[in-house]
C-alpha positions in Angstrom: 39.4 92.0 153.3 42.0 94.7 153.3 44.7 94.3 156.1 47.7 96.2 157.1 50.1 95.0 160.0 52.7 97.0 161.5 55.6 96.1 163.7 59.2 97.0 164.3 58.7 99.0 166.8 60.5 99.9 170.2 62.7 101.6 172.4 65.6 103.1 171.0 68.5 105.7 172.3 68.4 109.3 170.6 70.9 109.0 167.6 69.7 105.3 166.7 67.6 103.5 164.0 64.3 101.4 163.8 62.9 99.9 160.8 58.6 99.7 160.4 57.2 96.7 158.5 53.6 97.1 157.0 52.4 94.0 156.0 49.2 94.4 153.9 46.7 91.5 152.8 43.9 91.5 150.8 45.5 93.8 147.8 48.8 93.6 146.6 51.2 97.3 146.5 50.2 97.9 143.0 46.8 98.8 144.2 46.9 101.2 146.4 49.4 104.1 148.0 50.7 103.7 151.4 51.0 106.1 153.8 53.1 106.4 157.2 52.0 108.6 160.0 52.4 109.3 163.4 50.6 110.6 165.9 52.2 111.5 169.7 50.0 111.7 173.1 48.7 115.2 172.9 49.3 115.5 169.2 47.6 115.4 166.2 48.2 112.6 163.6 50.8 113.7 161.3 51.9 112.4 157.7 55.5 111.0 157.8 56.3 109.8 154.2 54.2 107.9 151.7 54.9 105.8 148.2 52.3 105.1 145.5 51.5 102.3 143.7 53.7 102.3 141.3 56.5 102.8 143.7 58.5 105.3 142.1 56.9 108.3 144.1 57.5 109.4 147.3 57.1 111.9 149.3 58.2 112.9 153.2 56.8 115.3 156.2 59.3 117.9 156.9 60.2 116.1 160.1 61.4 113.1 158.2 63.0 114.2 154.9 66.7 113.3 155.3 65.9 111.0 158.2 63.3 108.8 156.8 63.2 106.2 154.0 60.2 104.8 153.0 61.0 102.0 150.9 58.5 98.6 150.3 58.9 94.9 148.3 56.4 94.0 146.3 57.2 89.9 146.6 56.6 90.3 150.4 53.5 93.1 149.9 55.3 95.0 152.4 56.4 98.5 152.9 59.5 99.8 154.9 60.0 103.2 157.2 64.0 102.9 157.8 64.2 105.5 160.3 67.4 107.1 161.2 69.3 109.5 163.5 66.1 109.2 165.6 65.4 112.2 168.0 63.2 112.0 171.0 60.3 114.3 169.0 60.0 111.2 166.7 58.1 109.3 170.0 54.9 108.1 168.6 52.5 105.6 167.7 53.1 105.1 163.8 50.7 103.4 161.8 50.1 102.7 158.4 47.2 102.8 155.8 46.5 102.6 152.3 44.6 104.9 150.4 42.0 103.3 148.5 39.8 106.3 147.7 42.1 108.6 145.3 45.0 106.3 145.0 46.9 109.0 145.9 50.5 109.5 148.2 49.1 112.2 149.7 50.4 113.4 153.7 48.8 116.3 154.2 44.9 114.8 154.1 43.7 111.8 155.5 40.1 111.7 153.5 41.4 109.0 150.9 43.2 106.6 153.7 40.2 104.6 154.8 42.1 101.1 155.6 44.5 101.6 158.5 46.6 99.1 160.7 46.8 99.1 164.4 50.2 100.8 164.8 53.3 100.3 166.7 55.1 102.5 169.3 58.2 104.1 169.0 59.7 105.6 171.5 63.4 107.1 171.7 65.0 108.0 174.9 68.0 107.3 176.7 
């Protein structure tokens, strides 16, 4: 059974840094792609940055790219979101999720994430 587990979430001051965990079970990174994304009260779900399996691509939402790094360790099947100069527009639920349809790091469609984890909140004010 596929799992992913997010935490590392909290409340931080505009200008800090959190890093996300996303623990996965079931499959190991070289399986799938994993995709971050967000999704604020109000707001649609948005694609923050993704890796594929083979690790060496990546790809960021405009809203991360030079904030962002998505990062992961394949001994501890886990991906990384180091997130930096955080702003208070970054507030959200992120979660993670593996696409297991297309295999693809993808951010722009959802269709081929069909195993997501439950998400953790971030939320940056002072």
């Amino acid at each position: 059974q596929l799992q992913l587990v997010e935490s590392g979430g909290g409340l931080v001051q505009p200008g800090g840094s959190l890093r996300l965990s996303c623990a996965v079970s079931g499959f190991t990174l070289d399986d799938y792609s994993i995709g971050w994304f967000r999704q604020a009260p109000g707001k649609e779900r948005e694609g923050v940055s993704c890796i594929d399996s083979s690790g060496g691509n990546t790809k960021y939402g405009d809203s991360a790219k030079g904030r962002f790094i998505i990062s992961r360790d394949n001994a501890k099947n886990t991906v990384y979101l180091q997130m930096n100069s955080l702003k208070p527009e970054d507030t959200a639920v992120y979660y993670c999720a593996a696409d297991t349809v297309f295999g693809l790091c993808v951010l722009k469609s959802f269709r081929g994430y069909d195993s997501w984890g439950q998400g953790t909140l971030v939320t940056v004010s002072s």
